[in-house]
N, C-alpha and C positions, 0 to 999 in steps of 0.2 A: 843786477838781475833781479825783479819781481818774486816776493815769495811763491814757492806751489803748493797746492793744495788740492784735495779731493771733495768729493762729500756721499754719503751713503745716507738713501733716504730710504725711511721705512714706510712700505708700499701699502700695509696695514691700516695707519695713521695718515698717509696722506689722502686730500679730498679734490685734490685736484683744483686749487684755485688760482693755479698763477702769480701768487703771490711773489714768492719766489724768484719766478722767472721775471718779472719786470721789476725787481729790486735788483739784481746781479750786474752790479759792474763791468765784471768781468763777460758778458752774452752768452754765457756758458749750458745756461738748463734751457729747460722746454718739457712739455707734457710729452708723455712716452705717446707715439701715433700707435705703437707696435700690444703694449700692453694695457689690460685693466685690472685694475685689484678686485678684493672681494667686494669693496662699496660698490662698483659700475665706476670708477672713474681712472681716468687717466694720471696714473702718479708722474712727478717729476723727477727727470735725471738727466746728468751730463749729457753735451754733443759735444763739447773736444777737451781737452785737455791742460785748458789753459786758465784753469781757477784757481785763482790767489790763496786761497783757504783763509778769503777775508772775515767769512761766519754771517754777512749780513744774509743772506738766504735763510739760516736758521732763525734770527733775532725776525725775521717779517714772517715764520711760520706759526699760524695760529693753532695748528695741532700739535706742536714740537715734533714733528717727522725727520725733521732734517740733521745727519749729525754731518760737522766740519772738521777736518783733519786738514794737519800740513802736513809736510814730505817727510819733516823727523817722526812721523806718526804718531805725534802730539795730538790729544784730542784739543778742539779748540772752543767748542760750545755743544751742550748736550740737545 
């Protein structure tokens, strides 16, 4: 069975560049349609539940927005 993982991004920090989402393995983020942060931009966050808590989403984030957790709620990259 594949590791799981989560990830919590701070909505603050992010700028909205997709980065992220077209590094992910796993097809998991996407920009929120729904939210904007205080910049004007659409941050990134999950659509299902099925991320590895590989951490490459934070390692392509050029603001560090992105934190990665597995399921033992290990942090796995800041």
């Amino acid at each position: 069975m594949p590791p799981k993982g989560y990830i919590k991004v701070n909505d603050f920090y992010c700028k909205g560049c997709e980065l992220c989402v077209d590094a992910c393995p796993q097809h998991v983020l996407q920009l929120s349609p729904d939210r904007i942060n205080g910049k004007g931009y659409h941050p990134a966050e999950m659509t299902t539940s099925e991320c590895s808590g590989c951490g490459v989403c934070a390692i392509m984030c050029p603001e560090a927005a992105i934190n990665v957790f597995r399921m033992s709620g290990q942090k796995v990259s800041a």
